[in-house]
N, C-alpha and C positions, 0 to 999 in steps of 0.2 A: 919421469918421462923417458921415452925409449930414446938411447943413442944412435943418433945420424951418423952411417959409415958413407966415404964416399966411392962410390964402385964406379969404372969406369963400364958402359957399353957394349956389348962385345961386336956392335954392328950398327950401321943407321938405320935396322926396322928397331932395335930395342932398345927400351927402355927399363930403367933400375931403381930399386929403392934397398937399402940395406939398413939394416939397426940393432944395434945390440939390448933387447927385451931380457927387461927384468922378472924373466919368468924362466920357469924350469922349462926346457924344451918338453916334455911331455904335454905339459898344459900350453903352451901354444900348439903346438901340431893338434891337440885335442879342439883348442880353438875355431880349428879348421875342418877337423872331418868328422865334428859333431852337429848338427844340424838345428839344434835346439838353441847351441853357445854363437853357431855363425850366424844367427837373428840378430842377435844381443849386440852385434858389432860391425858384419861386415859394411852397412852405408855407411858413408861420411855425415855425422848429421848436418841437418836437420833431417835428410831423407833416413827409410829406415829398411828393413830388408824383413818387410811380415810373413814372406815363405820361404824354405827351403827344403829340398829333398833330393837328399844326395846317398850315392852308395857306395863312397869312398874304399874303392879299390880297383886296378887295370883292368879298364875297358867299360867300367861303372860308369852311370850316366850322375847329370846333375841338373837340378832345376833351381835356382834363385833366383827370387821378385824381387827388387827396388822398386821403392815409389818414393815417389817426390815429396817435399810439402805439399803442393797441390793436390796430393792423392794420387795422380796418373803413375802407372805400374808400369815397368821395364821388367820382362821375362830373359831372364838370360839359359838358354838351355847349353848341357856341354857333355863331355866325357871326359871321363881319368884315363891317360895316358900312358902312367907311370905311375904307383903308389910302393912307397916305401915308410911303415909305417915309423913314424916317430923321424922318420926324415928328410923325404922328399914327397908332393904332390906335385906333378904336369897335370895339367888340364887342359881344353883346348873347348873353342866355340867352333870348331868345325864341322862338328859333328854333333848332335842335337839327342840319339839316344844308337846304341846299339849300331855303332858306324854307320848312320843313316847322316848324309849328309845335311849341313843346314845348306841356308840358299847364299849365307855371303858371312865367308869364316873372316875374322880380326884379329884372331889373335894365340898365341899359348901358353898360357903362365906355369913357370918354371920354379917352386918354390921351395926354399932348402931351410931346415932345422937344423944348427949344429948347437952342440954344447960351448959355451963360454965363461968359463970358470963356474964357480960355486950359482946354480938355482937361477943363469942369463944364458940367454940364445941368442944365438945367431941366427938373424931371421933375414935370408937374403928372397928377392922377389923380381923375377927376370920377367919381363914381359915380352914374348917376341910376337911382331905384325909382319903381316903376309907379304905387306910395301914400307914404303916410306911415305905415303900417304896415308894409310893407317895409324900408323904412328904418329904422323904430326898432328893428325886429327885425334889421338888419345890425349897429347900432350894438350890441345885446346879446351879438350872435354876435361882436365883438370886433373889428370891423371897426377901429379906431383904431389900437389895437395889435396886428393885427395885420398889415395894411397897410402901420404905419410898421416892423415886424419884417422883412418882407421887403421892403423900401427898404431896406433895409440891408442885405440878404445881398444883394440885386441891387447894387448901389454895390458890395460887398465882389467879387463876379465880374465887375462890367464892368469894374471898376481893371487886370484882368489878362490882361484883351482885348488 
């Protein structure tokens, strides 16, 4: 199981999850900006993540479904911000395709790959909101756990890259 770093904040919109994954940085960053492996993992179960379609690279759009156990489907549309392959993705819900605004942005995840000795990453995951109501309300939505839930199915699929 992936190791819990504790990272401080760098502000009251955002929020952090850090861990050190037992997986070669390649295979997590692959985790992420392949579309077929981000199915495999990105919900927290029991939800699961049956679409996605991404073109991971600056200014590329993104499309990924969540659905509940109940079946009801959560579209989340985005753009890539920043890609640096094998070591950073921004991403951002502000934007929905092609700098086309959405109607009500939350958020922009900031996520870095470093190497950590022999075939472990440093998998750090910045989440920053637009307020501090945003944030408290990601924090309600379970963002802790469930963030650190799928850190752990992600660690559990990149192990086998």
């Amino acid at each position: 199981m992936a190791t819990k770093l504790d990272i401080t904040p760098a502000n009251d919109r955002e929020l952090v999850i850090a861990r050190i994954i037992d997986a070669p940085r390649e295979s997590v960053y692959r985790c992420w900006s392949d579309p077929k492996l981000i199915t495999q993992w990105f919900a927290p179960k029991p939800w699961t993540t049956p679409r996605a379609e991404m073109d991971v690279r600056t200014g590329g759009s993104s499309f990924v479904v969540m659905a509940g156990p109940d079946g009801n489907e959560f579209p989340n549309h985005g753009v890539f911000l920043d890609v640096v392959p094998g070591e950073k993705i921004v991403f951002t819900d502000a934007y929905i395709k092609a700098w086309e605004p959405s109607e009500k942005p939350f958020m922009t995840a900031v996520l870095t790959f470093e190497d950590e000795g022999k075939d472990k990453t440093r998998y750090t995951v910045r989440i920053r909101h637009w307020s501090v109501a945003d944030r408290e309300q990601h924090e309600q939505m379970g963002f802790h756990q469930g963030w650190s839930q799928c850190a752990d199915q992600l660690e559990e699929l990149a192990r086998t890259l």
